[in-house]
Structures are given as structure tokens and as C-alpha cells.
BALOBA-1460 file (C-alpha; in Angstrom, 3 decimals):
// residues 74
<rec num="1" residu="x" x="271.950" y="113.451" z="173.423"/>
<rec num="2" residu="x" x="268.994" y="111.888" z="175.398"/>
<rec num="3" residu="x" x="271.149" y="108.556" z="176.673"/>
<rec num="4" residu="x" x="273.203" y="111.536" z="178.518"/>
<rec num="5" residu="x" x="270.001" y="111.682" z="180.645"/>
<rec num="6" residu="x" x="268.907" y="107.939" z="180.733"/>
<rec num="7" residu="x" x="271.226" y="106.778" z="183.526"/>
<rec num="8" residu="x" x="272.716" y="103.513" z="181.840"/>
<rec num="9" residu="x" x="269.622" y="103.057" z="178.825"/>
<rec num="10" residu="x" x="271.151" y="102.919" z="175.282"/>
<rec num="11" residu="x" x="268.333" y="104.400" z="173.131"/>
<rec num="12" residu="x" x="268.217" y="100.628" z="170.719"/>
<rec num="13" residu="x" x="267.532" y="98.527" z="174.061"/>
<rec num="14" residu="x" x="264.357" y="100.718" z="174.977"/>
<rec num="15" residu="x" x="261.374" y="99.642" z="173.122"/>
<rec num="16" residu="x" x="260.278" y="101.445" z="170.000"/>
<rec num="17" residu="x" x="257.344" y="103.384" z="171.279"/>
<rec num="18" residu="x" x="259.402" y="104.221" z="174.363"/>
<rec num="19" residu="x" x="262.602" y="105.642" z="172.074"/>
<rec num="20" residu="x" x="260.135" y="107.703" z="169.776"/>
<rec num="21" residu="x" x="257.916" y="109.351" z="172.753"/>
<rec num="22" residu="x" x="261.696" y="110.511" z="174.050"/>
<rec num="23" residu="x" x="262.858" y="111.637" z="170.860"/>
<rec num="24" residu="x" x="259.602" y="113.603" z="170.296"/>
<rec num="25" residu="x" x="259.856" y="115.323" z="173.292"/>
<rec num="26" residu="x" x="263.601" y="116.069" z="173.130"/>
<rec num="27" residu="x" x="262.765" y="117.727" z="169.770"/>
<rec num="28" residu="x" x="259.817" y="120.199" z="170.991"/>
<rec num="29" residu="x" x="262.287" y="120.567" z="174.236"/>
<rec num="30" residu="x" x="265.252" y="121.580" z="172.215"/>
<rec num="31" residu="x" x="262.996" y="123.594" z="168.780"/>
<rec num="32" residu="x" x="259.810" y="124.732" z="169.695"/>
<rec num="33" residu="x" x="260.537" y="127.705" z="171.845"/>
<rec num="34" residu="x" x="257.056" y="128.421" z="171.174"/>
<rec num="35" residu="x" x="255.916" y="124.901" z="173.583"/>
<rec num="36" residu="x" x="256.933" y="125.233" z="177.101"/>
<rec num="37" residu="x" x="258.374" y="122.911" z="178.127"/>
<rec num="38" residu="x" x="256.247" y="121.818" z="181.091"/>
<rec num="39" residu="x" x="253.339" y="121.389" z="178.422"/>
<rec num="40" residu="x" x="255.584" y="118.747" z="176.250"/>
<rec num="41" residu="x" x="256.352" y="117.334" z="179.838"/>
<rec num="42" residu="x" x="253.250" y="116.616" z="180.493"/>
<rec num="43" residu="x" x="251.661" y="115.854" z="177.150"/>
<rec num="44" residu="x" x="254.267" y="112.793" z="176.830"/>
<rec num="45" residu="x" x="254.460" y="111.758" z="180.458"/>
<rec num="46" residu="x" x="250.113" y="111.354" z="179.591"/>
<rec num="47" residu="x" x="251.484" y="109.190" z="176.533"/>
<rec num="48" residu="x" x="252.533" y="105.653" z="177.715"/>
<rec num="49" residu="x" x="249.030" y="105.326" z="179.776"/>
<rec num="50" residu="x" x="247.470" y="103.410" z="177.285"/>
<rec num="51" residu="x" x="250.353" y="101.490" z="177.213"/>
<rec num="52" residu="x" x="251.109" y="98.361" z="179.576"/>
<rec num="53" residu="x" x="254.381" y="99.622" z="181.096"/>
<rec num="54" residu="x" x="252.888" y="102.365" z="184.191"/>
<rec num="55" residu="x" x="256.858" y="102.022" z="185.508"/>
<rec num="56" residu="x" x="257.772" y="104.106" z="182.058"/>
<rec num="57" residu="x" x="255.997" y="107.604" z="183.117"/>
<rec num="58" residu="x" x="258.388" y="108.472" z="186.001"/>
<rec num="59" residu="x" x="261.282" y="107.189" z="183.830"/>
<rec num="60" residu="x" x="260.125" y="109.993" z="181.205"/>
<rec num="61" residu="x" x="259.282" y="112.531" z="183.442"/>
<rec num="62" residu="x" x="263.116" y="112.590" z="184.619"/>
<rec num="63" residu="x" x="264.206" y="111.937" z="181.459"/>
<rec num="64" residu="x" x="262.385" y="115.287" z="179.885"/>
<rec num="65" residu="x" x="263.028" y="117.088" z="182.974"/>
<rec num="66" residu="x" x="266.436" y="116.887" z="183.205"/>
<rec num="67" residu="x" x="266.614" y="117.566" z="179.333"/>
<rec num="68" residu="x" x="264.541" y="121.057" z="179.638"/>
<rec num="69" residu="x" x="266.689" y="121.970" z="182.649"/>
<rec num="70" residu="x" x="269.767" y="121.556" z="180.978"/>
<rec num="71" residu="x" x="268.917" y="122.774" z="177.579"/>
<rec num="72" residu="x" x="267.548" y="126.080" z="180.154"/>
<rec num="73" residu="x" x="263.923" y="126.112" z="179.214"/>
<rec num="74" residu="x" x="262.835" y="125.219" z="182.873"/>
């Protein structure tokens, strides 16, 4: 479900750490009504800071946003 939103990224070329930060996400976006889904938005986009890759955070950001908007928790 989250390559629908990755715009031409198949989950096994993305690094591990990147894959597992979307997958976490995608699962609070999509089962924990009780996490809004701005908060997972932003607790994940925080994530990859200590992390060498600073291009990632915008990549996740669209990623999780266009998840929560579809899945209708925005």
C-alpha cells in the first residue's frame, strides 16, 4: 500500500531505516485512531534528522500525507 504513494520507489530499493520509519507510520496512520495523524506526521518526519539523508524528510512528509488523506484521517 505505501509504494501507491511513493511516486516510482519500490519499498526493497529504499534503505532499511527509510522502509521501517514508512511502515511505522502507515501503521499508526491506518490503526491508531487514537494518534492523529498530524502527530505521527510529525513525530516521523523529526525521525531521519539524526540521520545523514536531510533530502528524506520532505519525501516522508508527502509520503504520510498523502497516506492520512486518503485513508480520511486528515
Amino acid at each position: 500500500m505505501i509504494e501507491r504513494f511513493t511516486d516510482n520507489w519500490l519499498l526493497k530499493r529504499m534503505a532499511a531505516v527509510d522502509r521501517n520509519i514508512l511502515r511505522f507510520a502507515a501503521y499508526e496512520i491506518l490503526f491508531r485512531k487514537d494518534i492523529p495523524s498530524a502527530v505521527t506526521i510529525t513525530k516521523h518526519w523529526k525521525l531521519p534528522r539524526s540521520i545523514p539523508q536531510q533530502k528524506l524528510q520532505p519525501f516522508l512528509n508527502g509520503v504520510l500525507d498523502r497516506l492520512a488523506k486518503e485513508s480520511g484521517k486528515v
